[in-house]
Backbone as a printed PyTorch tensor [residue, N CA C, xyz], in Angstrom:
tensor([[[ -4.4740, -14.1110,   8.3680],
         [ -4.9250, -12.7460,   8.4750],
         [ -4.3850, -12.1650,   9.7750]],

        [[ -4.0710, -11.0920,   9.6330],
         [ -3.2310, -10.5080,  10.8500],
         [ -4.7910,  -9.4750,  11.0390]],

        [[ -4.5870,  -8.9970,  12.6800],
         [ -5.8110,  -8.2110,  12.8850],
         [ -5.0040,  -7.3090,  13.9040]],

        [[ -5.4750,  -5.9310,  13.8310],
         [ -5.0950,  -5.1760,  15.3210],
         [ -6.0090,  -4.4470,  15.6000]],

        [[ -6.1790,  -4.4920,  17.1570],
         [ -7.1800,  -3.9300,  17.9400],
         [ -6.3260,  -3.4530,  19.1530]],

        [[ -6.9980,  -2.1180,  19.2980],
         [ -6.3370,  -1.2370,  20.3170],
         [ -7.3350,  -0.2080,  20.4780]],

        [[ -7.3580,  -0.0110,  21.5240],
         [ -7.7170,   1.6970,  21.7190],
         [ -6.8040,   2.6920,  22.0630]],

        [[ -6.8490,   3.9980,  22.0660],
         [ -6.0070,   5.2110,  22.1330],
         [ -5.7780,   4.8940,  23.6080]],

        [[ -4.3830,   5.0520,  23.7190],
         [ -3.7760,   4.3640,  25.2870],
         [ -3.9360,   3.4680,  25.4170]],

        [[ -3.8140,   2.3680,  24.8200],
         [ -3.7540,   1.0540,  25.1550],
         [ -2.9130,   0.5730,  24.5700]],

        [[ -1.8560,  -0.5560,  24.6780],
         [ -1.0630,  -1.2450,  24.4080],
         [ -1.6520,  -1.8560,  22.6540]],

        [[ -1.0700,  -2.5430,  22.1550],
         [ -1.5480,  -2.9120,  20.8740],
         [ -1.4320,  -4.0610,  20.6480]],

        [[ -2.5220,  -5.1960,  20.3340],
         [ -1.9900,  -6.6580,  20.7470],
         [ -2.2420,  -6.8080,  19.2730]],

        [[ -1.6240,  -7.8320,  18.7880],
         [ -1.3120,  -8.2780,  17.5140],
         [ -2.0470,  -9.6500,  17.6630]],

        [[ -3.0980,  -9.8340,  16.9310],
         [ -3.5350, -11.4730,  16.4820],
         [ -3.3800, -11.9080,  15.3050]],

        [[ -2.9330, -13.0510,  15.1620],
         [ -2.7990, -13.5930,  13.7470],
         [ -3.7170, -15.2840,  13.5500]],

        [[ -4.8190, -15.1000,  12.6550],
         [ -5.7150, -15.8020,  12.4160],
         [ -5.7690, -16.3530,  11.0110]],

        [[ -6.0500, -18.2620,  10.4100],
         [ -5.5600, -18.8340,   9.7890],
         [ -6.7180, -17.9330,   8.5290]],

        [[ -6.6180, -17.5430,   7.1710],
         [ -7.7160, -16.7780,   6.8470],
         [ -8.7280, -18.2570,   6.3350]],

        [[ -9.9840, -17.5640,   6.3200],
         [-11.1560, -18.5080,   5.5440],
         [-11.9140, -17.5030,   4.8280]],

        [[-12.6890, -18.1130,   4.1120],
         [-13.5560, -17.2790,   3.5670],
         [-14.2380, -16.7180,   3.3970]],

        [[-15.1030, -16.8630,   5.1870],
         [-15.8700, -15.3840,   5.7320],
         [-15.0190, -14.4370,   5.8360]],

        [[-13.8050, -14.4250,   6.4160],
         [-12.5040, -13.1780,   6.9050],
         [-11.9040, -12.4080,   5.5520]],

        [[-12.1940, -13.5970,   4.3350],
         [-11.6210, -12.6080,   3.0760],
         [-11.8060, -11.4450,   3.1820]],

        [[-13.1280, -11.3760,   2.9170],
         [-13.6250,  -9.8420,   2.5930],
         [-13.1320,  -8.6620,   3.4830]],

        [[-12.5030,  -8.9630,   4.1800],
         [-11.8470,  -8.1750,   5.7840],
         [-10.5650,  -7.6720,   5.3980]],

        [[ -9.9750,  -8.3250,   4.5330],
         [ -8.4870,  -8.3430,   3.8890],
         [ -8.1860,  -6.9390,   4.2890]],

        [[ -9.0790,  -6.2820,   2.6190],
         [ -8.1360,  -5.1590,   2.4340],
         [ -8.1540,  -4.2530,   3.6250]],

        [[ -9.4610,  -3.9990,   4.1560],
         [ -9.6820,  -2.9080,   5.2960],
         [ -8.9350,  -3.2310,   6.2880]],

        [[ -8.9190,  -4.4860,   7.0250],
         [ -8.3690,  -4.9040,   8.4180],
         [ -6.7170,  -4.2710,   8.0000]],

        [[ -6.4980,  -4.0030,   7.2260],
         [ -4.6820,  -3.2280,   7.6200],
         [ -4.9790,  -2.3750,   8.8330]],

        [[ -5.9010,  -1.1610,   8.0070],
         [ -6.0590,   0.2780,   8.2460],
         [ -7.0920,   0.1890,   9.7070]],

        [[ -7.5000,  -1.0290,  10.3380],
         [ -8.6720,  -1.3710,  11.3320],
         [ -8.3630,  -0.5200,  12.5090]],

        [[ -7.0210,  -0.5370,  12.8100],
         [ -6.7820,   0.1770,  14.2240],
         [ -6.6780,   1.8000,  13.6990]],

        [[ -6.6990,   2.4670,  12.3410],
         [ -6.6850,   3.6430,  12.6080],
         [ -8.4920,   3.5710,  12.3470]],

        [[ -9.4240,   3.1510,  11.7800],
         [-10.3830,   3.1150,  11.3370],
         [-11.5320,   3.3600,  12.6570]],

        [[-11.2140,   2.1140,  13.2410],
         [-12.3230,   2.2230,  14.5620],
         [-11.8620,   2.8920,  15.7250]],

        [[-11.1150,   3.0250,  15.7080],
         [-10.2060,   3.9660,  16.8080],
         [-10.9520,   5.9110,  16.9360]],

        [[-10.0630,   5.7400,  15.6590],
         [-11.2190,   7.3910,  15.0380],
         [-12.3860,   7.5150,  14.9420]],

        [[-13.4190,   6.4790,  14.9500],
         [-14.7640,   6.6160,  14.9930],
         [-14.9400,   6.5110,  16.3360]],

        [[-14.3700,   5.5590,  17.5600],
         [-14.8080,   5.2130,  18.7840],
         [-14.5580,   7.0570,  19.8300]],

        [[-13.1050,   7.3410,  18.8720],
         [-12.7910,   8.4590,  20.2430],
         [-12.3560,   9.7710,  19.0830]],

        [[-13.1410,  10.4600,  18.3330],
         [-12.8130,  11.8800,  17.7780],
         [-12.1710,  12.7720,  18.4950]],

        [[-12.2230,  12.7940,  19.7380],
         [-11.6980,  13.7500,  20.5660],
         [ -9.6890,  13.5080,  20.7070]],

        [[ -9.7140,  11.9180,  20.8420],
         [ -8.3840,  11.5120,  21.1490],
         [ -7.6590,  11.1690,  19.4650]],

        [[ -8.7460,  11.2780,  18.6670],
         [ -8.1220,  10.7030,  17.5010],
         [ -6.7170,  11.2370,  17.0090]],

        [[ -6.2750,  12.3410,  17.3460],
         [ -5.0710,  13.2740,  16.6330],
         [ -3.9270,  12.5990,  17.2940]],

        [[ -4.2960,  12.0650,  18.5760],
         [ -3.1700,  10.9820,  19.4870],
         [ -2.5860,   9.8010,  18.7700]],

        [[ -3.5740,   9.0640,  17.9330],
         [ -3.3900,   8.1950,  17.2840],
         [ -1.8030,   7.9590,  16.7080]],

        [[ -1.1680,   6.6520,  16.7450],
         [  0.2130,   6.0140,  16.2470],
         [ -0.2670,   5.2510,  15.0850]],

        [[  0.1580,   5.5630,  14.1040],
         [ -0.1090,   4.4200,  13.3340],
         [  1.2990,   3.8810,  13.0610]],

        [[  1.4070,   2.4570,  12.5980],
         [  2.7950,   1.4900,  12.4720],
         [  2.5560,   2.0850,  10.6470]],

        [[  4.1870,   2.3060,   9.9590],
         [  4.7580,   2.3060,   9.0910],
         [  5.5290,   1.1490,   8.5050]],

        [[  5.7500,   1.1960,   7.2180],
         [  6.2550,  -0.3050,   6.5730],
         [  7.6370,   0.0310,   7.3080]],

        [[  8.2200,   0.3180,   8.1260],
         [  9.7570,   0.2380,   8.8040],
         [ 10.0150,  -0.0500,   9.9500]],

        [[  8.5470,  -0.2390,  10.6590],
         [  8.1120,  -0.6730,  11.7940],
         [  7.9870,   0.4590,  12.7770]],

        [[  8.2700,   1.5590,  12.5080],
         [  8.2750,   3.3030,  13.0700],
         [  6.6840,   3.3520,  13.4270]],

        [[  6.1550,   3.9340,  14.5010],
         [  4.9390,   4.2860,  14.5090],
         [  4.9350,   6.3360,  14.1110]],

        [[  4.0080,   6.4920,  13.7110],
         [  3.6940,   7.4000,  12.7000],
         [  2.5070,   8.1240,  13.5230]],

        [[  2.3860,   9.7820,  13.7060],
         [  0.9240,  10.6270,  14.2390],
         [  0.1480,  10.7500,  13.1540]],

        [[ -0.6900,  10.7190,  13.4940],
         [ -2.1450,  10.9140,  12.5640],
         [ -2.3030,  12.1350,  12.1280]],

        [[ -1.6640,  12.8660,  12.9270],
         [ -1.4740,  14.6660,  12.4150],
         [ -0.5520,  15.0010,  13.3510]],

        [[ -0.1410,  16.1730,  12.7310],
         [  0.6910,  17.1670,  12.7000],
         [  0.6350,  17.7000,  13.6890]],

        [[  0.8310,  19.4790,  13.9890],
         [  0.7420,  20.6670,  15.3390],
         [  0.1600,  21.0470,  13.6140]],

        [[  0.6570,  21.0930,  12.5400],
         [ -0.3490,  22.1890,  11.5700],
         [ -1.7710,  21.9670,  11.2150]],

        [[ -2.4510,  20.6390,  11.8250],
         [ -3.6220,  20.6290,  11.8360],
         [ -4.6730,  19.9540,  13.1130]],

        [[ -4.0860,  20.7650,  13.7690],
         [ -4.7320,  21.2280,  15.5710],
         [ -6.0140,  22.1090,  15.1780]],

        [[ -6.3310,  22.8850,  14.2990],
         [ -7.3360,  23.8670,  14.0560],
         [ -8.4380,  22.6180,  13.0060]],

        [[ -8.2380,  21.7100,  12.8160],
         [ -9.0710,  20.9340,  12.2440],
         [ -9.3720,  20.3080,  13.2650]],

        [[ -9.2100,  20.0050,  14.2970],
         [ -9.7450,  19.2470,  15.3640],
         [-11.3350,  19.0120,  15.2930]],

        [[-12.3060,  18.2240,  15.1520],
         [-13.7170,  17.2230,  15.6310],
         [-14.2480,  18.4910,  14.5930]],

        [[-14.1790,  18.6710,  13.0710],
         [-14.6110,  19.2580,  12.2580],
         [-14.7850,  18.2770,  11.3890]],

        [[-15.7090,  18.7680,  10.1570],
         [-16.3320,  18.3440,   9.5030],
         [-15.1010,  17.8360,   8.7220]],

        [[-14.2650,  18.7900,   8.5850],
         [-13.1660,  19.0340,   7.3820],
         [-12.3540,  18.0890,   7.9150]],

        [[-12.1250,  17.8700,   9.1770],
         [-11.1740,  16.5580,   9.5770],
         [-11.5730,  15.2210,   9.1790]],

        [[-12.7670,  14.9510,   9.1680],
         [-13.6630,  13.6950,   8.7070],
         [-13.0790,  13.5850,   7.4890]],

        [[-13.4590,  14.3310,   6.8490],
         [-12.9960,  14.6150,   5.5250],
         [-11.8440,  13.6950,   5.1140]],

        [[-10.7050,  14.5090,   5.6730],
         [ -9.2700,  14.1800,   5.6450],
         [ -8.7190,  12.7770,   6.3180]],

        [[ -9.3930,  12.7900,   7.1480],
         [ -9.1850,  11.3680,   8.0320],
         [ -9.6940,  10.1350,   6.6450]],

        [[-10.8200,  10.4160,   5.9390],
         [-11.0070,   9.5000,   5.4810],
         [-10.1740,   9.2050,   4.3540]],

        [[ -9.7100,  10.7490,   3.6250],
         [ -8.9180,  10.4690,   2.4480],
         [ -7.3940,   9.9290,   2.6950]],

        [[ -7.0780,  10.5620,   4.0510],
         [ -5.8970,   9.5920,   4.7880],
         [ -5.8620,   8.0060,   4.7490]],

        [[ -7.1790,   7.6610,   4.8970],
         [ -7.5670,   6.4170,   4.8690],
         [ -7.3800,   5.4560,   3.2310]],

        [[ -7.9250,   6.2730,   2.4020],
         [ -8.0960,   5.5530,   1.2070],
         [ -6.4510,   5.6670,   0.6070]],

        [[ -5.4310,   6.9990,   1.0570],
         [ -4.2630,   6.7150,   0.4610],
         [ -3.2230,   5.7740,   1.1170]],

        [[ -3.6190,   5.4030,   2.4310],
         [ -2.5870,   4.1350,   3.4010],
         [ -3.0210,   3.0180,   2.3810]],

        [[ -4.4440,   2.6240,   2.6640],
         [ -5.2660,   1.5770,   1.5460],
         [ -4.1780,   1.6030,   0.4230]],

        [[ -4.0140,   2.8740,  -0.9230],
         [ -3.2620,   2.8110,  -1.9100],
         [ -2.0330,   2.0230,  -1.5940]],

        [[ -1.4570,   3.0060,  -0.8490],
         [  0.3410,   2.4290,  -0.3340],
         [ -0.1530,   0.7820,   0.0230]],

        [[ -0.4320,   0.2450,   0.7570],
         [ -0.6330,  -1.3330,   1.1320],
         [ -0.7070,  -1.7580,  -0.5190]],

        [[ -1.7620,  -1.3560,  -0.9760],
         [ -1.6680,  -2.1270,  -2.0980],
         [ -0.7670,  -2.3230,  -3.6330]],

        [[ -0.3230,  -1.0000,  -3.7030],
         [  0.7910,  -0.2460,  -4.2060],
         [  1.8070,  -1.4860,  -3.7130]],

        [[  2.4380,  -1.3950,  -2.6820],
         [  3.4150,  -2.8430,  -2.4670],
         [  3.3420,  -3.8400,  -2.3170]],

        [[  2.4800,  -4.3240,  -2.4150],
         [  1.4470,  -5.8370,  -2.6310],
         [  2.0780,  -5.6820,  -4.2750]],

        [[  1.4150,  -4.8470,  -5.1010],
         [  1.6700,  -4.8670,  -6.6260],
         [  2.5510,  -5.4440,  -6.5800]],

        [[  3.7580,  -4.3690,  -6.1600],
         [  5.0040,  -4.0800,  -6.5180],
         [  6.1270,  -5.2260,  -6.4200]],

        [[  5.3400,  -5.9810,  -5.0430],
         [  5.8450,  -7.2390,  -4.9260],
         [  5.5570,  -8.2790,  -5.4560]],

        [[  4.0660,  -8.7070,  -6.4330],
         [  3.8250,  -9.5500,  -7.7380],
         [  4.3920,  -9.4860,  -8.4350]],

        [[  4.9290,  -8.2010,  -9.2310],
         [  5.4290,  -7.8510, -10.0190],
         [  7.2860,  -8.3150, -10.1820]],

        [[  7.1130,  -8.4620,  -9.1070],
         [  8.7240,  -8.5830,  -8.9890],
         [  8.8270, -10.4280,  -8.9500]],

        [[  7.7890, -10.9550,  -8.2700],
         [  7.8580, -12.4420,  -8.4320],
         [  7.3610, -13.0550,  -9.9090]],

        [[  6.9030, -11.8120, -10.7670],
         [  6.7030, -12.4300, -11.9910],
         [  7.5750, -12.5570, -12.9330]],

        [[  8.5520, -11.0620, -12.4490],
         [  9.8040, -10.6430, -13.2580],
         [ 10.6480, -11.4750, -13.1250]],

        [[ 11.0280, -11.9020, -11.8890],
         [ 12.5580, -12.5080, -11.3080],
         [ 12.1680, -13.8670, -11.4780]],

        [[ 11.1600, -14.4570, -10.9600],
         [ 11.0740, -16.0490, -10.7000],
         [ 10.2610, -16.4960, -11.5120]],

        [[  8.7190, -16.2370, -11.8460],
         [  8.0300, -16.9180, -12.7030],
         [  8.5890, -17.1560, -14.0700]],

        [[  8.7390, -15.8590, -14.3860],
         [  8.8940, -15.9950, -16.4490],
         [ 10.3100, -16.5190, -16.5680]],

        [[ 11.6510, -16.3760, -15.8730],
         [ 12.6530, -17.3330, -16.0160],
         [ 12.2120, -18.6170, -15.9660]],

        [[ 11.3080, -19.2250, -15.4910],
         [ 10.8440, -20.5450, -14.5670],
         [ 10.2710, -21.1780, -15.7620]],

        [[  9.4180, -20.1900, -16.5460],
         [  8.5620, -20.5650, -17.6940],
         [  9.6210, -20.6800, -18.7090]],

        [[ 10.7010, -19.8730, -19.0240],
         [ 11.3440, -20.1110, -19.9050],
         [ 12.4390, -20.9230, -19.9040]],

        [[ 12.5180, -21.4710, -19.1010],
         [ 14.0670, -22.1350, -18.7330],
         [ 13.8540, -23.4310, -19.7870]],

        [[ 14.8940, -23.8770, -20.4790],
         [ 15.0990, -24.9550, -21.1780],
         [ 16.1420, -25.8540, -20.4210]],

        [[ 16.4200, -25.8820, -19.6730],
         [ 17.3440, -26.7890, -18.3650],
         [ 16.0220, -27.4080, -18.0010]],

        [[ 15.0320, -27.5120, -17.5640],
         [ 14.0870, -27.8620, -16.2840],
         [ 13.6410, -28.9320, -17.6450]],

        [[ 13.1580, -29.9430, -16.4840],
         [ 12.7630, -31.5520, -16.9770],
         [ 11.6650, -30.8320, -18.0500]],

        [[ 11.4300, -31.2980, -19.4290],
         [ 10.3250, -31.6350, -20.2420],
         [ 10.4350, -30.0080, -21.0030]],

        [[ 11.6980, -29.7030, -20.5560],
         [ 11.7610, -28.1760, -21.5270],
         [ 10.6420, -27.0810, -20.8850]],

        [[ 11.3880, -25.9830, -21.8080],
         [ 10.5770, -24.8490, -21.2810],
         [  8.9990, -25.0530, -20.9730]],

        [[  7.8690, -23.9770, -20.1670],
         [  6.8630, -24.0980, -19.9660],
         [  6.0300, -23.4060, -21.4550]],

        [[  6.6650, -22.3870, -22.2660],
         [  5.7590, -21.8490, -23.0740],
         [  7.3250, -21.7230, -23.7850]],

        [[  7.4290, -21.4380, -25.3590],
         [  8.3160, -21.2950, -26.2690],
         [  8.8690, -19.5560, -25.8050]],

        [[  9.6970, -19.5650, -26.2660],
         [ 10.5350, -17.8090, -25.9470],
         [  9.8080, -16.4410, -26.3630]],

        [[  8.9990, -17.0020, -27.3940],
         [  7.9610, -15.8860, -28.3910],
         [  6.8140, -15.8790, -27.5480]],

        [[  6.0110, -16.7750, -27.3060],
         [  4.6150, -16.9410, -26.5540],
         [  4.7820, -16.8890, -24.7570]],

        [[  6.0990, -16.6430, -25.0440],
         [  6.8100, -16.1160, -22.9970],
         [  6.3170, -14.9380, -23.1070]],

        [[  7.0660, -14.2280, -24.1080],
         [  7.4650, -12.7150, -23.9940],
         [  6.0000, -12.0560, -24.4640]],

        [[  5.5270, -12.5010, -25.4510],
         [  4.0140, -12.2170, -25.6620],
         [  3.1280, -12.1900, -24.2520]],

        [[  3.1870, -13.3960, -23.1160],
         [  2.4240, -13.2820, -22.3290],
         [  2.5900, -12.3830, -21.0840]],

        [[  4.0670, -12.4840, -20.9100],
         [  4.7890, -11.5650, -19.7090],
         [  4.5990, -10.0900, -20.4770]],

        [[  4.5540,  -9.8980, -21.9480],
         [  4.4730,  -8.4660, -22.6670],
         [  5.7560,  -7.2650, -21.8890]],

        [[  4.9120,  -6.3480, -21.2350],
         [  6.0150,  -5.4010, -20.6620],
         [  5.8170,  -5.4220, -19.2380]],

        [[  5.7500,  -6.1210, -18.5170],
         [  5.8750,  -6.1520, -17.1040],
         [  7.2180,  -6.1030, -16.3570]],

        [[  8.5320,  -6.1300, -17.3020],
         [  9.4760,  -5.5860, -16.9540],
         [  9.3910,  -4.1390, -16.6980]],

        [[  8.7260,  -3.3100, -17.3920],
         [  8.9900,  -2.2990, -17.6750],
         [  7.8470,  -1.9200, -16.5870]],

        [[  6.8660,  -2.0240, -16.2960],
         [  6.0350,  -1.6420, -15.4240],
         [  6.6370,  -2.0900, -14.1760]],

        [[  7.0240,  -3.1790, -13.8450],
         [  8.1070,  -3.5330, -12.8390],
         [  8.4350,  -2.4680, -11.9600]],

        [[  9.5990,  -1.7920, -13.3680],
         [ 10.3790,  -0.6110, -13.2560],
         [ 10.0880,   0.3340, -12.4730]],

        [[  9.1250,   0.7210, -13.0170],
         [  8.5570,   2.0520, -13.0140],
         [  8.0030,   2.0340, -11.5230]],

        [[  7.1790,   1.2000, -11.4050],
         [  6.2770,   1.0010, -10.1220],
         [  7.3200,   0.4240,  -8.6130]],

        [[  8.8610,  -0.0980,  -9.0040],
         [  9.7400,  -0.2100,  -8.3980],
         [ 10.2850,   1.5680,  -8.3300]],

        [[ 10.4330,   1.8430,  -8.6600],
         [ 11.4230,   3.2600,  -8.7750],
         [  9.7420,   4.2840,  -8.1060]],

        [[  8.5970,   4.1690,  -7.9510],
         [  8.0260,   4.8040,  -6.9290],
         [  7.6550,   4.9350,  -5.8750]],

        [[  7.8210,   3.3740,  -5.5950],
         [  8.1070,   2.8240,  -4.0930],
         [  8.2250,   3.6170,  -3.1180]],

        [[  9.6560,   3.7310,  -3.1240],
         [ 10.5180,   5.2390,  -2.0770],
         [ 10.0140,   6.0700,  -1.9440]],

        [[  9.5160,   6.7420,  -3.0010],
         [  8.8530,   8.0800,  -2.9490],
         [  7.8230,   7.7520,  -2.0660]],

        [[  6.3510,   7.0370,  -2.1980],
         [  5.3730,   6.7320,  -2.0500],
         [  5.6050,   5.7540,  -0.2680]],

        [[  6.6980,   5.6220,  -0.0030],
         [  7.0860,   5.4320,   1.2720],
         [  7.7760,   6.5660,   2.2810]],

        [[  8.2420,   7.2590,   1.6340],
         [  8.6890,   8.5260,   2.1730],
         [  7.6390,   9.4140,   2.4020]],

        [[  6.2930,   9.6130,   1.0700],
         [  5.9370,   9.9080,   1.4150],
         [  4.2860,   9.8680,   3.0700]],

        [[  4.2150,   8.3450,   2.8580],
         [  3.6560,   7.5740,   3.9700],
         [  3.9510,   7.7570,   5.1770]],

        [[  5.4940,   7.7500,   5.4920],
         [  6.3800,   7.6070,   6.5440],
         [  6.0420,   9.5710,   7.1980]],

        [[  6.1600,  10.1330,   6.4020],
         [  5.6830,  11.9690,   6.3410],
         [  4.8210,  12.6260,   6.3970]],

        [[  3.8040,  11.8110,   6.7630],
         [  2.3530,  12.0680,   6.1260],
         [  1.6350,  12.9730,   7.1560]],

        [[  1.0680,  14.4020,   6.6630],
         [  0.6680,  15.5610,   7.2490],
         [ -1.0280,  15.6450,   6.5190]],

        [[ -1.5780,  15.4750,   7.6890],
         [ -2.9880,  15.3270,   7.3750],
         [ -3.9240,  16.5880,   6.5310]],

        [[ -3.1150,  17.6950,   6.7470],
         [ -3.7580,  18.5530,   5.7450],
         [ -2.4700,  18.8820,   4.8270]],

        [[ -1.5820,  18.7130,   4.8140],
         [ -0.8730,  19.5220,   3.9510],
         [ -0.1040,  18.2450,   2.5920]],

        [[  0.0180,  16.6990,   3.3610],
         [  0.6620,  15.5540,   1.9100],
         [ -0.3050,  15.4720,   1.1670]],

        [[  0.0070,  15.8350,   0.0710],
         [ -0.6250,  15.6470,  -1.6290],
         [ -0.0090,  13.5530,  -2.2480]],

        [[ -0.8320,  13.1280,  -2.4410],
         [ -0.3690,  11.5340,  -3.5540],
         [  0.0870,  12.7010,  -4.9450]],

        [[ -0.5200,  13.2440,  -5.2310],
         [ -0.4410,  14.0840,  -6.6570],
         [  1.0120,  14.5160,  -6.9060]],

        [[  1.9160,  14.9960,  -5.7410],
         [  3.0690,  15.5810,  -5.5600],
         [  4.0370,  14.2620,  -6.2310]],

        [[  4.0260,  13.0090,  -6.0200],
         [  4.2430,  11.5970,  -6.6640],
         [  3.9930,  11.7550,  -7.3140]],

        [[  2.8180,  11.1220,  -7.9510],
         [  2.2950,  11.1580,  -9.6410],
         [  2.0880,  12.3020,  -9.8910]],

        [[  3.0910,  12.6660, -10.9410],
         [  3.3200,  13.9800, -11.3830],
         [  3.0720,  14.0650, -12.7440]],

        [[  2.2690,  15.1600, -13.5470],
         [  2.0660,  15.0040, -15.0760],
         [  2.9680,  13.9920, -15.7690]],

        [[  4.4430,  14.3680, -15.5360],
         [  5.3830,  13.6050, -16.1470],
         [  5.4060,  12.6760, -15.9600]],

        [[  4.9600,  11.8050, -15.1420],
         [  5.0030,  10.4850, -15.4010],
         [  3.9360,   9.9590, -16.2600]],

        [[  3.0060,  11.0190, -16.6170],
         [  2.2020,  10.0770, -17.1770],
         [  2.4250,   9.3750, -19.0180]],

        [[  3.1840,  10.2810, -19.3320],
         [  4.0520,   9.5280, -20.9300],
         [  4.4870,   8.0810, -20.4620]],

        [[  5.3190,   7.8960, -19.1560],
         [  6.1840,   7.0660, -18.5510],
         [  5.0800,   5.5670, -18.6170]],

        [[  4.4050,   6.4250, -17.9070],
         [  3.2420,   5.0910, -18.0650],
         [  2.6240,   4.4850, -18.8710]],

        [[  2.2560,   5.9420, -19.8900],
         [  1.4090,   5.3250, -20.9830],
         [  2.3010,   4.6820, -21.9670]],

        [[  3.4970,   4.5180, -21.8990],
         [  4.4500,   3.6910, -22.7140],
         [  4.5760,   2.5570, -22.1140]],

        [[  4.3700,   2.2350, -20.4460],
         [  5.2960,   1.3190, -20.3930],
         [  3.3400,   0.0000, -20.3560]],

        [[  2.7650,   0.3470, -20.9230],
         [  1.1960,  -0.2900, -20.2390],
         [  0.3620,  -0.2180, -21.7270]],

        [[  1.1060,   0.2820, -22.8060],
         [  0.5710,   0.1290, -23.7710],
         [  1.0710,  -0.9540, -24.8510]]])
């Protein structure tokens, strides 16, 4: 489990701890920990805030276009829904990266007739179990970028997730998951 703790002006020390099974439950939140308690400890300094990006870029918590939201209700607001869409993105490439170890390495692995004692499951009861996870693969590969671009851009009152998932994708999906 990786952990970061910092306060606004302070250096940022990185710990990395072996996980157990009190710390599970810490998983998903501890990404988002240094923008989380940071913003609750100092509202005033919170707009100062860096957050680290998947490119290793540190990233503002806002903009100059939302200086007029400053220690408002409506910033709480936003701060938190900021919160639940970083949450998405982390997990969004967590997926994206199962998905790709199921595509590329597992189901070849299962199907291979080279490997000692023959394949793991017959070619019919492969493709039955893997079903369309190529195709969701796909899809969830090809939004990546977007959904990192839009992370990497991220304007506390003005980035929409919705602007991504766009009506049109939703045929895209419901084909590739049905």
């Amino acid at each position: 489990m990786v952990e970061f703790m910092a306060e606004v002006g302070q250096e940022l020390h990185l710990t990395v701890k072996p996980s157990t099974p009190t710390s599970g439950k810490r998983k998903s939140s501890s990404r988002l920990s240094l923008f989380h308690s940071t913003a609750r400890k100092s509202r005033a300094s919170a707009g100062d805030l860096n957050l680290p990006t998947p490119n290793g870029a540190l990233t503002s918590l806002t903009d100059g276009s939302s200086s007029d939201l400053h220690d408002t209700p409506m910033r709480a607001k936003l701060e938190k829904r900021q919160h639940r869409i970083f949450e998405f993105f982390v997990t969004e490439r967590n997926y994206v990266e199962i998905l790709r170890y199921l595509c590329l390495s597992a189901y070849p692995q299962v199907i291979d007739e080279n490997q000692p004692g023959g394949p793991v499951l017959p070619r019919q009861e492969a493709d039955f179990v893997f079903g369309k996870l190529g195709a969701i693969y796909e899809l969830h590969d090809r939004l990546q970028p977007q959904f990192n671009e839009l992370e990497n851009n991220w304007s506390l009152s003005e980035s929409c997730l919705g602007n991504v998932l766009q009506l049109s994708l939703l045929t895209e999906m419901d084909r590739v998951s049905i």
